[in-house]
C-alpha positions in Angstrom: 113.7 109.4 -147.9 116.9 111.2 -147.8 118.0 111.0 -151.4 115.1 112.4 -154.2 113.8 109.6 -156.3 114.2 111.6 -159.6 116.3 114.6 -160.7 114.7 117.8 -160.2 112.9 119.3 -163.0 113.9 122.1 -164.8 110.5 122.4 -166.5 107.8 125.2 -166.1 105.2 123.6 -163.3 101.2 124.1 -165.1 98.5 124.9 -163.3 97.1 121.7 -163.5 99.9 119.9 -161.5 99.5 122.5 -159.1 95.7 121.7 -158.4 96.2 118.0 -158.8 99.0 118.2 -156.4 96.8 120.3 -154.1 93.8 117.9 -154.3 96.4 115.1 -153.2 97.7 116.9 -150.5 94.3 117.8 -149.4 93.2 114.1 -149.4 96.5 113.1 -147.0 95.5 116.2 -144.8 92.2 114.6 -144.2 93.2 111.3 -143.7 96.1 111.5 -141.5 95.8 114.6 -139.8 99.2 115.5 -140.4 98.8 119.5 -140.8 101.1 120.4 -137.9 104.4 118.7 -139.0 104.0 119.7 -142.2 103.9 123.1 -141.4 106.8 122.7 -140.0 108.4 120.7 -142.4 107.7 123.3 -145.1 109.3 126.4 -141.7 112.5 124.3 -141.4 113.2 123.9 -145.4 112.1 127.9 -145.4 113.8 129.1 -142.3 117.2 128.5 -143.2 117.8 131.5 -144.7 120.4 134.3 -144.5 119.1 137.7 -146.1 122.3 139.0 -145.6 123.4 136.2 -148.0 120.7 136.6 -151.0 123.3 139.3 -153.1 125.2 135.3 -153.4 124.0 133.4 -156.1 121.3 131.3 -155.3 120.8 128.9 -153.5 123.7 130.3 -151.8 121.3 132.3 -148.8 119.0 128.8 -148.1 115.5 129.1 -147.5 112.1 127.2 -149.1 114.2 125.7 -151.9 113.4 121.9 -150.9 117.1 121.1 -149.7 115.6 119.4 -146.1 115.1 116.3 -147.7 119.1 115.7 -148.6 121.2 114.3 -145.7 123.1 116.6 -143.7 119.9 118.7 -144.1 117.3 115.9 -142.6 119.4 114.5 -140.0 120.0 118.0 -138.2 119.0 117.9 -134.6 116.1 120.2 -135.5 114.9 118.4 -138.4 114.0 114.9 -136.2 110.7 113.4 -136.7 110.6 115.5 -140.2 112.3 112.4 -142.6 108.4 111.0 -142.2 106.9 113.8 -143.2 108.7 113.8 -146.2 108.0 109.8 -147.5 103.9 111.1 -146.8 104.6 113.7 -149.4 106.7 111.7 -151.9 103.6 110.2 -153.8 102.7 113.9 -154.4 105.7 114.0 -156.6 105.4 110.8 -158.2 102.3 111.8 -159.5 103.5 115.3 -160.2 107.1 115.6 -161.0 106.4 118.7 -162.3 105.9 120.4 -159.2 109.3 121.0 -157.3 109.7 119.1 -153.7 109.7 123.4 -152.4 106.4 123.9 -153.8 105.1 120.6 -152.2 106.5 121.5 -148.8 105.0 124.6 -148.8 101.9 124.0 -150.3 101.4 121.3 -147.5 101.8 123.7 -145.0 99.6 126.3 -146.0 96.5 123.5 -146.8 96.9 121.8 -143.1 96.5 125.7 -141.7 93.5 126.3 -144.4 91.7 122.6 -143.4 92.5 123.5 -140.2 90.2 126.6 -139.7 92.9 129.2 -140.3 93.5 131.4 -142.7 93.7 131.2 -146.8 97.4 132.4 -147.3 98.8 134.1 -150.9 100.9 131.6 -151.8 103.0 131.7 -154.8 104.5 128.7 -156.9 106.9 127.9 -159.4 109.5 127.2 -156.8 112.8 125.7 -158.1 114.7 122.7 -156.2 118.3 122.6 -154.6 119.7 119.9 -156.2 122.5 118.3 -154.4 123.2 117.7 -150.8 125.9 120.3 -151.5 123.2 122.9 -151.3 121.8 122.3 -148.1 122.3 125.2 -145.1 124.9 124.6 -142.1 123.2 123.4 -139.1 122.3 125.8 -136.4 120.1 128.2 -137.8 116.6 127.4 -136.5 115.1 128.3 -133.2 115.5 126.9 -129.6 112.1 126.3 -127.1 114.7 126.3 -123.9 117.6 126.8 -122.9 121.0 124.5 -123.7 123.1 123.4 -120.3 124.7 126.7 -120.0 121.7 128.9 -120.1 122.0 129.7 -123.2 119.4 129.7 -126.5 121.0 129.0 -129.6 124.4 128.0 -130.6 127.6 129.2 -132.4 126.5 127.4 -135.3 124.3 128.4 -138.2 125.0 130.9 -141.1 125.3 133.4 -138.1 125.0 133.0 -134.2 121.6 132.8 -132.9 123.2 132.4 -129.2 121.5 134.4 -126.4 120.6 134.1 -122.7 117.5 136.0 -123.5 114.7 134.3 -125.1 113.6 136.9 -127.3 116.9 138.2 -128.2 117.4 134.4 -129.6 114.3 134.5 -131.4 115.6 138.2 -132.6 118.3 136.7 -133.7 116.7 133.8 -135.8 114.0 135.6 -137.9 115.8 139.0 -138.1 118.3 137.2 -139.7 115.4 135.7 -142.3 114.5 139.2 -142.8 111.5 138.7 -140.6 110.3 141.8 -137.9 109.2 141.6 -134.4 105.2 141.4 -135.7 106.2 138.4 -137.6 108.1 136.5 -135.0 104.7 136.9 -132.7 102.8 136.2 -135.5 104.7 132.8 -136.6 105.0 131.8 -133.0 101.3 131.7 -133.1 101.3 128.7 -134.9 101.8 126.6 -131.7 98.0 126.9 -131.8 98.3 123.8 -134.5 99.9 120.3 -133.1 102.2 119.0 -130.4 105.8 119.2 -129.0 107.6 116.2 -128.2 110.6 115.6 -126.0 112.4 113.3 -128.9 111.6 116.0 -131.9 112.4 119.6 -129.7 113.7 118.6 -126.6 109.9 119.7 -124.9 107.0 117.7 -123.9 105.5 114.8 -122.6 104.7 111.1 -123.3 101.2 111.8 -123.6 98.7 113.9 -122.2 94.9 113.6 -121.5 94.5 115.8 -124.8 97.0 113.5 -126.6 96.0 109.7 -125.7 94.6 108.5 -128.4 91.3 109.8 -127.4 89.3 112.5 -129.2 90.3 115.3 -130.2 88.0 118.4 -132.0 88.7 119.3 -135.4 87.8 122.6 -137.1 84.5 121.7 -138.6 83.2 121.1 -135.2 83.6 117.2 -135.5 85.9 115.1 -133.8 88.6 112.3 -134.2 90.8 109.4 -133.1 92.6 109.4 -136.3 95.9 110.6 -135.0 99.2 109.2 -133.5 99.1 109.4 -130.1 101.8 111.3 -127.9 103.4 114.6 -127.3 102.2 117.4 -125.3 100.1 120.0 -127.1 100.0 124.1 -126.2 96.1 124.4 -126.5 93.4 122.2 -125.9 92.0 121.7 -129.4 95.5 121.1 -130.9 94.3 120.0 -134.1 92.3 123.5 -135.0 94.0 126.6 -136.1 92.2 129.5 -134.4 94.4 132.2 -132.1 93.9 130.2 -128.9 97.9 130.1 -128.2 97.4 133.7 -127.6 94.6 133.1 -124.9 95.9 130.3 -123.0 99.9 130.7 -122.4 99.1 133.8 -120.9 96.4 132.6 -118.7 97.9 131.3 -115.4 94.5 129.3 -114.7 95.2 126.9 -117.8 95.7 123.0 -117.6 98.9 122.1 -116.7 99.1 119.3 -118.9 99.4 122.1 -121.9 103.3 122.7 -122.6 104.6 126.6 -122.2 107.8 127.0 -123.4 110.6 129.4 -122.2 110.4 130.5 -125.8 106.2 131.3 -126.1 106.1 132.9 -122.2 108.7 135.8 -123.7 106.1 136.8 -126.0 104.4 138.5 -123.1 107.5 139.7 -121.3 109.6 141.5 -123.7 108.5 144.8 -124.6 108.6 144.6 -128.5 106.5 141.7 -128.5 104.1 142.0 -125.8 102.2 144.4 -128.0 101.6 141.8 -130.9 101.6 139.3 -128.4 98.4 141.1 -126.5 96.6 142.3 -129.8 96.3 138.9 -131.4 94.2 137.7 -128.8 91.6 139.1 -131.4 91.5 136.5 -134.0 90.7 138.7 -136.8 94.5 140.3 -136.3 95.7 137.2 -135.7 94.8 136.1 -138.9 95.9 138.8 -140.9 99.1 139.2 -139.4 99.6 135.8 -139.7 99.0 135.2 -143.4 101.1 137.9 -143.9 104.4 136.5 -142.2 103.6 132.9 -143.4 103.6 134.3 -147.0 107.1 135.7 -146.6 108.5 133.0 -144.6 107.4 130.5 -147.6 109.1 132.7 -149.9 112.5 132.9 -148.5 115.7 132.3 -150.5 112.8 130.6 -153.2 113.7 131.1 -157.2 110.7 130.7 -158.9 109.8 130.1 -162.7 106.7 130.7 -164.3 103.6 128.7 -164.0 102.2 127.5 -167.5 
């Protein structure tokens, strides 16, 4: 999984690998239910990056440039659970070498949240691959759900320190160094609407919960399924539908206490440059909007792109 089966092309990607690829990617989505890891697989290739770094030559300033599927990259701490995400996309490529692993990711991403009942985001395509496990990002530069040992979010590590004691200061530092703003961080956080935490993957959640059993679980066309891997501990009840329910039960005290809150999602009410966002997208319709918004620039970070044929 760790190594790419093929080189990566240099060729111009057509529009018809791109549909074909989508049509495949649709067909796993359906099957599997796999939408929520790989959204974020596609945020942890994507969130590496350093604006402050993008003057460098690329892929010098990471970001959605397909290098999380090289060891280091995949084996980071933050990464686990994401090497099988990865082998669930690979047949994507085989069919369509054309289209660049960064494409795939992302593309993948932004189909689980449209199957899921969220919203249709502008993507763009015509991403270009990293090459080389040379070109992969130091670890340290994604985000922390709770605090490490010494109270602290973050670490040293990383491009630049994301350490904090503050929650939101950590996230701060995180996506202002992406080149993401305060609306986007609430925005992006919002996504904890979609899938589950688990203790081995973030450090957060549960075995299993009653929502999580194996039992049935409500999908966005009103239907329902078993066709899921048990486990983990979700943050809304109907994990498996994108809607902006995150924003209407971690602030509700009265909510089932088998739902996870993290340190990291509670700040979102507490801290004054967030609470704003935070309160507004308990309308979905802002939700959405803001949403599709920061999603779009977060799949486009540190990306070199050539034209689509």
């Amino acid at each position: 999984v760790n190594k790419p089966l093929r080189p990566a092309s240099s060729l111009s990607v057509t529009q018809g690998d791109l549909d074909g690829a989508q049509s495949m990617i649709d067909g796993i989505l359906t099957e599997k239910n796999c939408g929520p890891v790989f959204v974020r697989l596609a945020w942890h290739d994507s969130g590496t990056h350093d604006v402050s770094l993008a003057d460098k030559e690329w892929p010098a300033s990471g970001g959605a440039i397909g290098s999380i599927r090289f060891d280091p990259e995949i084996n980071h701490g933050a990464n686990a659970g994401l090497a099988g995400a990865i082998k669930l996309l690979e047949p994507v490529k085989e069919a369509f070498p054309g289209v660049s692993y960064a494409d795939i990711f992302q593309m993948a991403s932004a189909r689980g949240i449209a199957l899921a009942g969220g919203p249709e985001i502008d993507m763009k395509y015509g991403r270009v691959d990293a090459t080389s496990p040379e070109e992969c990002s130091p670890e340290g530069n994604l985000p922390d759900a709770e605090a490490g040992p010494e109270g602290k979010f973050g670490g040293p590590g990383g491009t630049a320190s994301t350490e904090d004691e503050s929650a939101a200061w950590h996230l701060r530092k995180v996506f202002y160094r992406m080149g993401l703003d305060d609306e986007g961080i609430v925005a992006l956080s919002g996504a904890h609407t979609f899938g589950r935490a688990y203790a081995d993957r973030s450090g957060v959640g549960a075995e299993k919960t009653k929502f999580t059993d194996g039992s049935a679980t409500k999908l966005a066309d009103g239907s329902e399924t078993t066709a899921y891997t048990a486990g983990g501990s979700p943050w809304v009840e109907d994990w498996l539908v994108f809607n902006n329910s995150y924003f209407t039960t971690i602030n509700d005290a009265s909510t089932d206490e088998e739902l996870v809150k993290c340190t990291s999602d509670k700040c979102l009410w507490e801290d004054a440059g967030f609470a704003p966002f935070a309160n507004k997208f308990a309308d979905q319709e802002a939700f959405f909007e803001s949403y599709a918004k920061a999603h779009k620039a977060l799949s486009e970070l540190g990306s070199k792109f050539e034209p689509i044929e």
